[in-house]
C-alpha positions as CSV (number, residue, x, y, z in Angstrom):
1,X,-56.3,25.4,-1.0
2,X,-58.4,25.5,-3.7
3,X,-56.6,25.7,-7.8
4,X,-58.6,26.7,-10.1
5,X,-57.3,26.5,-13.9
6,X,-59.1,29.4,-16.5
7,X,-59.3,29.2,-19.9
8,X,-56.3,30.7,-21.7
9,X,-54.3,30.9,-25.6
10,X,-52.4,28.3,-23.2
11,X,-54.9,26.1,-22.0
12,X,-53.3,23.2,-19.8
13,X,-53.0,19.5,-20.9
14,X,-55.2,16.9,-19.5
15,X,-52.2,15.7,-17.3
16,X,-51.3,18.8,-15.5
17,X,-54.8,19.7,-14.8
18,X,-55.6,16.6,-13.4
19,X,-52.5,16.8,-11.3
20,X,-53.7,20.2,-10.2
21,X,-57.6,19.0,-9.9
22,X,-57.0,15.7,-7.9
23,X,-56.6,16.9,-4.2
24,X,-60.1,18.9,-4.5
25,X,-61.7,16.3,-6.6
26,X,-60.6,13.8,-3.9
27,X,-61.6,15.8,-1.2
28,X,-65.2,16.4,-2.9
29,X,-65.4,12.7,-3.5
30,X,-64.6,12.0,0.1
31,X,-67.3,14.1,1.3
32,X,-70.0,12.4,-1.1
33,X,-68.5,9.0,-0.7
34,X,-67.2,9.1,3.2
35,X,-64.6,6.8,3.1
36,X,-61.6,6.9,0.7
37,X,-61.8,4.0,-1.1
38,X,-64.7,4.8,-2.7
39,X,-63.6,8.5,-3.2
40,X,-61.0,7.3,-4.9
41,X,-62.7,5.4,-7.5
42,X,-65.2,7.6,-7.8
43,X,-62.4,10.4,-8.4
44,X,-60.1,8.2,-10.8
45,X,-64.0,7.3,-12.7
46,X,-64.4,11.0,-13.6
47,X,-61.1,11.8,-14.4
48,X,-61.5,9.0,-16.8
49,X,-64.6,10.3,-18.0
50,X,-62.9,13.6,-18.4
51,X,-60.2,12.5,-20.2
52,X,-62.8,11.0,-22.6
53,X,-64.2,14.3,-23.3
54,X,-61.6,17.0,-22.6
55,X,-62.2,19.4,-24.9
56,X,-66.0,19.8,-23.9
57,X,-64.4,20.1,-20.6
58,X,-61.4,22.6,-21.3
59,X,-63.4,24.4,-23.1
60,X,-66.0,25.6,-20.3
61,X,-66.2,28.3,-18.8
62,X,-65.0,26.8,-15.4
63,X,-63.4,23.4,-15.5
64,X,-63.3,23.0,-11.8
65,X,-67.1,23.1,-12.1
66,X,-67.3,21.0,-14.8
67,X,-65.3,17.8,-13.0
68,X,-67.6,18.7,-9.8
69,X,-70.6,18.1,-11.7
70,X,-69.3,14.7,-13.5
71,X,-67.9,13.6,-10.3
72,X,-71.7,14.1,-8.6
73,X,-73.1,12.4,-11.5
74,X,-70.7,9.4,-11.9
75,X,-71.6,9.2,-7.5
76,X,-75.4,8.9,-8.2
77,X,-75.0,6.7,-11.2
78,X,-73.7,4.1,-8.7
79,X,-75.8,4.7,-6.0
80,X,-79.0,4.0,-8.2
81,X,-80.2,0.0,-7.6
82,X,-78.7,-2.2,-10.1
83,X,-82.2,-2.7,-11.3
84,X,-82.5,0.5,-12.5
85,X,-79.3,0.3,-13.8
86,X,-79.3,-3.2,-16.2
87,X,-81.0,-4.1,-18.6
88,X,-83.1,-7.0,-18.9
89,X,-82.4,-8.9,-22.7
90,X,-84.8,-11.7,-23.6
91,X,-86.1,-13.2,-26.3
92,X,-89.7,-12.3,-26.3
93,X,-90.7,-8.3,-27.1
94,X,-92.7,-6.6,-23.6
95,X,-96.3,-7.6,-23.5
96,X,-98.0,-5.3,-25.5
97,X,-100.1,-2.5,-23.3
98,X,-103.5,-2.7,-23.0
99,X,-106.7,-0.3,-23.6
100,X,-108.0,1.4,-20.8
101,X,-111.7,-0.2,-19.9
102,X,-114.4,2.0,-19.9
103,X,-116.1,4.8,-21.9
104,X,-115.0,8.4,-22.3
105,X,-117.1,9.5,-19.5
106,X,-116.2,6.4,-17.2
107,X,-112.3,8.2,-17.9
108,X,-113.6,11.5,-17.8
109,X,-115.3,11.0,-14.2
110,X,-111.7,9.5,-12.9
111,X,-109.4,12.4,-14.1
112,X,-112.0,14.8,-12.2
113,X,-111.5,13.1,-9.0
């Protein structure tokens, strides 16, 4: 059974929506995830992340919607490789990029092909 909270004069708190919201957003996560541990974290992440920004989130026009989205983004956030996903500090700035060799018509004979 699906519960779906609209937006009202008495809009819910963040606690009893997320008491509503948790068996579908678990259920959701389960089916991206496919195995519960990870639906849960990935479930308790974006009610987190909700909690964070719950007026953005109350305030839409479909809340249910809303925590779907986050919950598919915070699920392909963690899927990425953590190469993509750090950052590399050193101490030296990036090699600075160099100028393409050739003339214009050298460049102008590549795009064409």
């Amino acid at each position: 059974m699906m519960y779906t909270v609209t937006r009202s004069a008495d809009a819910p708190t963040f606690e009893e929506y997320a008491g509503i919201a948790w068996p579908s957003l678990y259920r959701y996560a389960y089916l991206l995830a496919g195995n519960h541990a990870d639906a849960e974290d990935i479930a308790q992440q974006t009610l987190m992340k909700a909690y964070q920004s719950w007026s953005r989130v109350k305030g839409s026009d479909s809340p249910t919607a809303y925590l779907r989205r986050m919950l598919t983004n915070t699920y392909l956030s963690q899927r990425r490789p953590k190469a993509r996903r750090l950052e590399l500090l050193t101490d030296a700035p990036p090699e600075p990029g160099h100028a393409p060799v050739g003339g214009l018509e050298e460049r102008m004979a590549l795009w064409r092909t």
